[in-house]
KERO-840231 format. One record per residue: x negated, y, z negated of N, C-alpha, C, O, CB in turn; chain; residue in three letters. Coordinates in Angstrom, 3 decimals, decimal comma. Glycine has a CB too. Example, Ala and Ser with C-alpha at 12.3 -4.5 7.8 and 13.67 -1.06 7.14 Angstrom:
+----------+----------+----------+----------+----------+----------+----------+----------+----------+----------+----------+----------+----------+----------+----------+-------+-----+
!       nu !       nv !       nw !      cau !      cav !      caw !       cu !       cv !       cw !       ou !       ov !       ow !      cbu !      cbv !      cbw ! chain ! res !
+----------+----------+----------+----------+----------+----------+----------+----------+----------+----------+----------+----------+----------+----------+----------+-------+-----+
!  -13,190 !   -5,690 !   -7,800 !  -12,300 !   -4,500 !   -7,800 !  -13,200 !   -3,300 !   -7,800 !  -14,236 !   -3,319 !   -8,465 !  -11,308 !   -4,473 !   -9,046 !     A ! ALA !
!  -12,850 !   -2,250 !   -7,080 !  -13,670 !   -1,060 !   -7,140 !  -12,900 !    0,030 !   -7,870 !  -13,409 !    1,138 !   -8,039 !  -14,084 !   -0,598 !   -5,725 !     A ! SER !
+----------+----------+----------+----------+----------+----------+----------+----------+----------+----------+----------+----------+----------+----------+----------+-------+-----+
//
This chain:
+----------+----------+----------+----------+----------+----------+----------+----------+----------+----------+----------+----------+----------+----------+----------+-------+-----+
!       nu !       nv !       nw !      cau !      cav !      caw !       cu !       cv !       cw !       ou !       ov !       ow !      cbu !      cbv !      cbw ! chain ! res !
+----------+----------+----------+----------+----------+----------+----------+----------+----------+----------+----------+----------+----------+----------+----------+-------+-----+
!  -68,464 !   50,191 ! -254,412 !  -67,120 !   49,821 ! -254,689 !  -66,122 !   50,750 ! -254,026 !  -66,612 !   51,725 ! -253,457 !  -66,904 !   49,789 ! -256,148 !     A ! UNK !
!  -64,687 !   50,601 ! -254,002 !  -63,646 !   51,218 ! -253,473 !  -63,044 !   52,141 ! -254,741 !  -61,963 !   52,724 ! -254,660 !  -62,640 !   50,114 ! -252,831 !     A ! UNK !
!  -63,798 !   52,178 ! -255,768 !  -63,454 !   53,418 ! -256,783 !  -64,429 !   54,716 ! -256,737 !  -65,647 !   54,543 ! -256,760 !  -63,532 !   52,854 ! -258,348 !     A ! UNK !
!  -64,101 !   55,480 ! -256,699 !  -64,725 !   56,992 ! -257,275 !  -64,901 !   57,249 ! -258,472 !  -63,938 !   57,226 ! -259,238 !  -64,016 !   58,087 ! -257,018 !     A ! UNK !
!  -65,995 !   57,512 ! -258,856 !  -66,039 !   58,082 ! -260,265 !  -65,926 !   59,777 ! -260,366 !  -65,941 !   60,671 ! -259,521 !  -67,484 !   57,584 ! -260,930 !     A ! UNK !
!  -65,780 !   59,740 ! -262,126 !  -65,598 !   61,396 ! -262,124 !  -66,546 !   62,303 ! -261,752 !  -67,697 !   61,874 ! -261,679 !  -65,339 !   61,887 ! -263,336 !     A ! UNK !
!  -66,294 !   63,760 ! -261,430 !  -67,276 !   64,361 ! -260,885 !  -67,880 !   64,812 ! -261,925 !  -67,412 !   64,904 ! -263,060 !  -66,999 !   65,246 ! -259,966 !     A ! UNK !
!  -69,665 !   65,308 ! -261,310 !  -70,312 !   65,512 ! -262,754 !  -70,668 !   67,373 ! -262,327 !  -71,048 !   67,878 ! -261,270 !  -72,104 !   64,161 ! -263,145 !     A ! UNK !
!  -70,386 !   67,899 ! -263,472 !  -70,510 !   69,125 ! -263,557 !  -71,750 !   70,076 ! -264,763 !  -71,491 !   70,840 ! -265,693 !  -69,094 !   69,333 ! -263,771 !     A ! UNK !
!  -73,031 !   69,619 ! -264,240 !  -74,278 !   69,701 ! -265,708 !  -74,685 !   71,307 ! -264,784 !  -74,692 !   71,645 ! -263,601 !  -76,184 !   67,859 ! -265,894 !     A ! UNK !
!  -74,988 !   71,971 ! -266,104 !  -75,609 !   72,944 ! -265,582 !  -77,099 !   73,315 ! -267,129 !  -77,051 !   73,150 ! -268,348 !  -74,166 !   74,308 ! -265,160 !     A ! UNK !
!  -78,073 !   73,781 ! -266,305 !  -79,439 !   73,403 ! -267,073 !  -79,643 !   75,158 ! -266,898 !  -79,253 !   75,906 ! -266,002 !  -80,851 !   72,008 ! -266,162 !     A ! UNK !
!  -80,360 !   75,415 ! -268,055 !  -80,758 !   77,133 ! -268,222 !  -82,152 !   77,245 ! -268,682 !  -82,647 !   76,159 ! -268,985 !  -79,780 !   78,020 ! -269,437 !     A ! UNK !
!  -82,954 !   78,325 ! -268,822 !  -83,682 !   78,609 ! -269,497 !  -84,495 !   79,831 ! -269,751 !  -85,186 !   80,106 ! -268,770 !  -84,095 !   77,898 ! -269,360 !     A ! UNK !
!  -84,674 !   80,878 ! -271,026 !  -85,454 !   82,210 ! -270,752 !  -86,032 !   82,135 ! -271,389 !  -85,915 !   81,667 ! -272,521 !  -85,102 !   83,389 ! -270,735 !     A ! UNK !
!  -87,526 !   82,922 ! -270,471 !  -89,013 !   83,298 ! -271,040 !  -89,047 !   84,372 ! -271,254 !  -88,868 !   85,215 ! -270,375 !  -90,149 !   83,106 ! -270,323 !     A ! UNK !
!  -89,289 !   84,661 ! -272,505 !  -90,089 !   85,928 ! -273,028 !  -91,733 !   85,926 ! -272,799 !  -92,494 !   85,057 ! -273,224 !  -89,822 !   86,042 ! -274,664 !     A ! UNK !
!  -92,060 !   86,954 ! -272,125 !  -93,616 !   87,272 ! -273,109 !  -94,042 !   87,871 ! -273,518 !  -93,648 !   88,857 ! -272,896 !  -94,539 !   87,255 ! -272,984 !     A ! UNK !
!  -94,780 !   88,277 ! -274,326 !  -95,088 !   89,438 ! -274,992 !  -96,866 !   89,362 ! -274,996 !  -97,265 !   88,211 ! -274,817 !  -94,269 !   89,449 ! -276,586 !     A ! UNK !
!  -98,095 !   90,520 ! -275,190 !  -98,830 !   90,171 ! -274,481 !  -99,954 !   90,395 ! -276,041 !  -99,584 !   91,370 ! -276,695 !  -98,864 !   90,984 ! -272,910 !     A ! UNK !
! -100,566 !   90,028 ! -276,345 ! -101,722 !   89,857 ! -277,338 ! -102,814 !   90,667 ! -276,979 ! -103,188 !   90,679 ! -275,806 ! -102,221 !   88,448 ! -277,440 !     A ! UNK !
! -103,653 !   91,688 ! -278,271 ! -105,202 !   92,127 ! -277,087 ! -106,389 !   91,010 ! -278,297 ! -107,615 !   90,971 ! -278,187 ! -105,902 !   94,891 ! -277,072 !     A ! UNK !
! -105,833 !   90,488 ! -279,006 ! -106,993 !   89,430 ! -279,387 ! -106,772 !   88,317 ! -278,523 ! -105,729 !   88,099 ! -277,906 ! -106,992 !   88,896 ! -280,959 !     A ! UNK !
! -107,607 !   87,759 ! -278,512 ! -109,392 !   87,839 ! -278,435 ! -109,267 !   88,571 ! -277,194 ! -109,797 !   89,649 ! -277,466 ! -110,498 !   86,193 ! -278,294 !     A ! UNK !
! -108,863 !   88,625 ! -275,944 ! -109,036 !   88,829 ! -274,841 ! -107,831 !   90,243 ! -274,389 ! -106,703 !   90,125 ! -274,868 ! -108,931 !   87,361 ! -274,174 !     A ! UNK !
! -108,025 !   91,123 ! -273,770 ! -106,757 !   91,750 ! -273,066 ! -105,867 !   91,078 ! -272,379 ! -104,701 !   91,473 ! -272,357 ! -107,045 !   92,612 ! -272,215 !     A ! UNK !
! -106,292 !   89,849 ! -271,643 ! -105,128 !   89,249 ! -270,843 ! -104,237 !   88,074 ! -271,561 ! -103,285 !   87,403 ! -271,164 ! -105,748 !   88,639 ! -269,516 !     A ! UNK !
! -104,990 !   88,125 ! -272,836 ! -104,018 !   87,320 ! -273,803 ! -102,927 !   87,578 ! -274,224 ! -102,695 !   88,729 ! -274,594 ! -104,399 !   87,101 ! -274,782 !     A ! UNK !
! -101,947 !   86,591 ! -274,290 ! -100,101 !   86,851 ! -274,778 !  -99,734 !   85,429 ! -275,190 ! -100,480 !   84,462 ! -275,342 !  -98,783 !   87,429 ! -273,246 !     A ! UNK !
!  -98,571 !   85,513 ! -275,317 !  -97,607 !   84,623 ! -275,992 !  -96,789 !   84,197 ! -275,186 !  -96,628 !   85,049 ! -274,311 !  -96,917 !   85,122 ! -276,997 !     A ! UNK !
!  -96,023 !   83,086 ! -274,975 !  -94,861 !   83,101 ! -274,038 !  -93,326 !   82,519 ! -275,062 !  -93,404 !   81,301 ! -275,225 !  -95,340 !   81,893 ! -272,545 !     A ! UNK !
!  -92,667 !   82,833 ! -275,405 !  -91,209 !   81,904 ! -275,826 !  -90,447 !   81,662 ! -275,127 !  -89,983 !   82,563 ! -274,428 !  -90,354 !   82,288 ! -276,649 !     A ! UNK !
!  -90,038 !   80,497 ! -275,022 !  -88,932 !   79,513 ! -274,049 !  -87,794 !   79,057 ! -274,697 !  -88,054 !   78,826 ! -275,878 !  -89,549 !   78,139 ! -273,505 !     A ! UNK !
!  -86,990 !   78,901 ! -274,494 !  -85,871 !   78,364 ! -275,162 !  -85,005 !   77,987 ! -273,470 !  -84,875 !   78,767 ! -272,527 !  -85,028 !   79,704 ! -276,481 !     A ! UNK !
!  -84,470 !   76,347 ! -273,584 !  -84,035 !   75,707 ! -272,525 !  -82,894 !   75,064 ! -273,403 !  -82,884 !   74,883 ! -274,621 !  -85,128 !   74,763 ! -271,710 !     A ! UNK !
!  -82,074 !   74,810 ! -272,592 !  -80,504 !   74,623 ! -272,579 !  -80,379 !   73,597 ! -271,484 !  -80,469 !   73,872 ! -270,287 !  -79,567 !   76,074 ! -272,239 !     A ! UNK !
!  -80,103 !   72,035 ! -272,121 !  -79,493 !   71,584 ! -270,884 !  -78,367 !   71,233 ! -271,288 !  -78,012 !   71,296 ! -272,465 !  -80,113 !   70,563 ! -270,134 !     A ! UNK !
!  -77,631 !   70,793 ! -270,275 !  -75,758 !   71,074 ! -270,139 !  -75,069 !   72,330 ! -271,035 !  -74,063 !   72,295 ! -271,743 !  -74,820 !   69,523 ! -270,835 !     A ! UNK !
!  -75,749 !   73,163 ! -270,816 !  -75,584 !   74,608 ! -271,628 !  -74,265 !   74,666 ! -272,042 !  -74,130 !   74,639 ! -273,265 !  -75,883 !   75,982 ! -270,760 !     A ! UNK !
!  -72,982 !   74,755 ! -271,206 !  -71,675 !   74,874 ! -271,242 !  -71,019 !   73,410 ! -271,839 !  -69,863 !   72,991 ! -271,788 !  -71,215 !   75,291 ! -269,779 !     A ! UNK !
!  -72,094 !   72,893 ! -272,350 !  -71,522 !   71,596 ! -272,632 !  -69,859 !   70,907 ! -272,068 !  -68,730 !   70,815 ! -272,549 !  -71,556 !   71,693 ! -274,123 !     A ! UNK !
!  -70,526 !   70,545 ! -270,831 !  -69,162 !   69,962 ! -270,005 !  -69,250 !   68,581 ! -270,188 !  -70,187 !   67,978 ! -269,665 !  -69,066 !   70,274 ! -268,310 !     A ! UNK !
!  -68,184 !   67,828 ! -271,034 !  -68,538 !   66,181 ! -270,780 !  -68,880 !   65,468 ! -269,566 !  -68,452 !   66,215 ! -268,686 !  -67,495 !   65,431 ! -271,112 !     A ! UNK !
!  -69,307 !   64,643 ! -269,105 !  -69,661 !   64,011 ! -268,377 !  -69,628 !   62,555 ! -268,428 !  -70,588 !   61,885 ! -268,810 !  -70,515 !   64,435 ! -268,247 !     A ! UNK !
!  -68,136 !   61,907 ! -267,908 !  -68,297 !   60,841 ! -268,056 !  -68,622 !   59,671 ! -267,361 !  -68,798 !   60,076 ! -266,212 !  -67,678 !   60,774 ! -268,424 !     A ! UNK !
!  -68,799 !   58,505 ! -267,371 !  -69,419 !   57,109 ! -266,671 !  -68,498 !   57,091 ! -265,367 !  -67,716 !   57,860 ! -264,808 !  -69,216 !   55,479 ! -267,734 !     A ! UNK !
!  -68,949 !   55,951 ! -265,200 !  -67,878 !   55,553 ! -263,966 !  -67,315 !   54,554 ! -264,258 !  -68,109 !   53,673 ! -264,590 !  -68,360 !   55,280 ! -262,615 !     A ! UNK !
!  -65,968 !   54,176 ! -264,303 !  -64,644 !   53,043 ! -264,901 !  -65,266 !   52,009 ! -264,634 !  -66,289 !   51,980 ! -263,949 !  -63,019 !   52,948 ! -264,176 !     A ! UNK !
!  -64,766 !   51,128 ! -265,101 !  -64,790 !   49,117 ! -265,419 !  -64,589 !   49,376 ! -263,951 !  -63,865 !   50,238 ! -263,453 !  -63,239 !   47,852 ! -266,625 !     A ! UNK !
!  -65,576 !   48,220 ! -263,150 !  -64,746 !   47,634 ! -261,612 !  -64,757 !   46,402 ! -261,919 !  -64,422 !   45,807 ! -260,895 !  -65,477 !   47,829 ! -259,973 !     A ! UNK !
!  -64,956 !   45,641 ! -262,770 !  -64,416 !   44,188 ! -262,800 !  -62,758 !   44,060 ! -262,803 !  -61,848 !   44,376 ! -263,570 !  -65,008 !   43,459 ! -264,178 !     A ! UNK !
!  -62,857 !   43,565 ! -261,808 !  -61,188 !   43,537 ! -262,082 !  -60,686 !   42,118 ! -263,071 !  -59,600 !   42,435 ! -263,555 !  -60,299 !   43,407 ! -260,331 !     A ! UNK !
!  -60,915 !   41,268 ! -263,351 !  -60,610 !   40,561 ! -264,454 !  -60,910 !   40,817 ! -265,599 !  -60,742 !   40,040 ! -266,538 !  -60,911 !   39,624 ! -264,383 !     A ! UNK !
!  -61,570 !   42,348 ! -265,704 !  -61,883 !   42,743 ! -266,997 !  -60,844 !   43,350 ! -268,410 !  -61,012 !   44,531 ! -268,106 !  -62,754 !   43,681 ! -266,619 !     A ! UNK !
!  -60,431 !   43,389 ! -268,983 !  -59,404 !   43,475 ! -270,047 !  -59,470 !   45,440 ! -269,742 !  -58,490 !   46,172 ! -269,880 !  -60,019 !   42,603 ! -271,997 !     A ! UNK !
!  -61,255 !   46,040 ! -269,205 !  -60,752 !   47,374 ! -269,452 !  -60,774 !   48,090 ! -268,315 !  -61,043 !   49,286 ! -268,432 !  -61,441 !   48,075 ! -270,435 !     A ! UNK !
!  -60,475 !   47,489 ! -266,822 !  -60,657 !   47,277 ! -265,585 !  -60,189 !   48,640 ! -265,381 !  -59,062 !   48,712 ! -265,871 !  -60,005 !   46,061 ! -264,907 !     A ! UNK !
!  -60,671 !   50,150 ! -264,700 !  -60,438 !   51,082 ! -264,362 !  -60,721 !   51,977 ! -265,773 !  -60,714 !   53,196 ! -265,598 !  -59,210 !   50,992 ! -263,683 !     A ! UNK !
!  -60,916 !   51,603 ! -266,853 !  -61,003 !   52,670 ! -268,035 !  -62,575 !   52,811 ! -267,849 !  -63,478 !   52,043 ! -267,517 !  -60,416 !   52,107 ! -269,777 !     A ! UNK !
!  -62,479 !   54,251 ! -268,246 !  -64,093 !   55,190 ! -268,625 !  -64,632 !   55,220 ! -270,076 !  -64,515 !   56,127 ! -270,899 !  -63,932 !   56,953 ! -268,322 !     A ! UNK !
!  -65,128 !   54,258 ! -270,178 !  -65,736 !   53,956 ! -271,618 !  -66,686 !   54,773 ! -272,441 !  -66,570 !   54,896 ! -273,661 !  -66,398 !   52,838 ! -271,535 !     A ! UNK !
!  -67,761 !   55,401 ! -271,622 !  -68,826 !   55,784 ! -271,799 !  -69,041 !   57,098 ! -271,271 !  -68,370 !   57,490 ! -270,316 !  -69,568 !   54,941 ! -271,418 !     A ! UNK !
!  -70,172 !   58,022 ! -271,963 !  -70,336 !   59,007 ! -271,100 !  -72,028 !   58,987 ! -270,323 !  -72,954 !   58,377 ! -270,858 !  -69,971 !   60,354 ! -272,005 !     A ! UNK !
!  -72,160 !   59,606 ! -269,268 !  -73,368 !   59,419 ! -268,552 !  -74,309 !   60,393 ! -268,379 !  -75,131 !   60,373 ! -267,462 !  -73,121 !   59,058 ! -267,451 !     A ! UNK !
!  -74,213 !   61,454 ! -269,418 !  -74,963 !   62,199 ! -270,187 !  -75,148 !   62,838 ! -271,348 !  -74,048 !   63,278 ! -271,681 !  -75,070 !   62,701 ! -269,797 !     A ! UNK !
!  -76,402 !   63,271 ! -272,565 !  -75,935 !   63,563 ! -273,422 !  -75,324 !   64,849 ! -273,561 !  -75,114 !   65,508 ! -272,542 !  -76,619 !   63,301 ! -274,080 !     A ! UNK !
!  -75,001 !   65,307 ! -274,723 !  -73,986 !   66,605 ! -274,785 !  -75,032 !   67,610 ! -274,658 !  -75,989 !   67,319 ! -273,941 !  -72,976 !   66,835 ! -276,274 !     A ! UNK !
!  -75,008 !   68,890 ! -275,308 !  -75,819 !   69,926 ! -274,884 !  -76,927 !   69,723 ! -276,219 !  -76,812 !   69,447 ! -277,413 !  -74,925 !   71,530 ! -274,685 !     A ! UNK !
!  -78,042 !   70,027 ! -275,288 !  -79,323 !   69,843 ! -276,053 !  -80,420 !   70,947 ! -275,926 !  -80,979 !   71,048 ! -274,834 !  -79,937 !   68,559 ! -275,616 !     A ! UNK !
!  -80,906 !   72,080 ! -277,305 !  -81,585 !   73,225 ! -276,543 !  -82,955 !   72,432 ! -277,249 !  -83,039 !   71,612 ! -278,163 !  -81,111 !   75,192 ! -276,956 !     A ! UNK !
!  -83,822 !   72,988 ! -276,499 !  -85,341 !   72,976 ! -276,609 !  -86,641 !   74,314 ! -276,812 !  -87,200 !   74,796 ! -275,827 !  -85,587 !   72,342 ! -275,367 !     A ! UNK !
!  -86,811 !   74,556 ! -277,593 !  -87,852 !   75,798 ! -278,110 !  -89,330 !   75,459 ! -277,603 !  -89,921 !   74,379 ! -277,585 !  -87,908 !   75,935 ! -279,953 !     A ! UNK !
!  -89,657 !   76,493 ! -277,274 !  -91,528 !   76,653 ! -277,080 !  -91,860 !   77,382 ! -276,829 !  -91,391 !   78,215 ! -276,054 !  -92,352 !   76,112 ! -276,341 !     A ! UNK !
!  -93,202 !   77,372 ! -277,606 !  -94,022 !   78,722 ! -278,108 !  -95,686 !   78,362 ! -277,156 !  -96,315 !   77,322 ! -277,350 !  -94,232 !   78,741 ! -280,389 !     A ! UNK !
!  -95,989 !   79,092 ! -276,495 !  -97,513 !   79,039 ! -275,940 !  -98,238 !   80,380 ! -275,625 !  -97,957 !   81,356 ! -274,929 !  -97,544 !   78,238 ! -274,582 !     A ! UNK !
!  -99,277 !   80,032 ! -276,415 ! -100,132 !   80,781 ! -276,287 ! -100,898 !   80,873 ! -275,314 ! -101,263 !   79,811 ! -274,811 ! -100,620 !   80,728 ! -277,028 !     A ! UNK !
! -101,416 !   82,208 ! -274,703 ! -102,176 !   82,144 ! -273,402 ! -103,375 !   82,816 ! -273,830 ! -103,259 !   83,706 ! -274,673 ! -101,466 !   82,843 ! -272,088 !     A ! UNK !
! -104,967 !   82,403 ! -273,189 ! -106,082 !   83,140 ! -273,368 ! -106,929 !   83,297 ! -272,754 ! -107,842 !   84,028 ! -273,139 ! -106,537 !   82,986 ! -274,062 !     A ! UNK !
+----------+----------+----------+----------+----------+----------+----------+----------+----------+----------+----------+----------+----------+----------+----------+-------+-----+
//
């Protein structure tokens, strides 16, 4: 189409810890993760109506990602 949509600005993170276990094995440890996506939680919205006979023709209705979402994990290594 001859419209532009808004620009998208996502930024995704994430830190590992490990820490290291001597059961069962010496080279055994732990790892913790914790991930962040859209960390800075920046909205992110759709791209406008292009129907042009549409009642909401150029409006941004929707957004085209979700908001910020973190994620935890724990793994064990052996």
């Amino acid at each position: 189409g001859n419209m532009l949509g808004p620009a998208q600005n996502n930024w995704d993170m994430s830190l590992v810890k490990s820490f290291k276990v001597p059961f069962p094995t010496e080279n055994a440890g732990i790892d913790f993760r914790i991930e962040a996506f859209n960390v800075f939680n920046h909205p992110q919205f759709n791209n406008p109506a292009t129907t042009a006979t549409a009642g909401n023709f150029g409006q941004i209705t929707a957004m085209s990602v979700n908001p910020r979402v973190l994620q935890l994990a724990l793994k064990y290594n052996f």
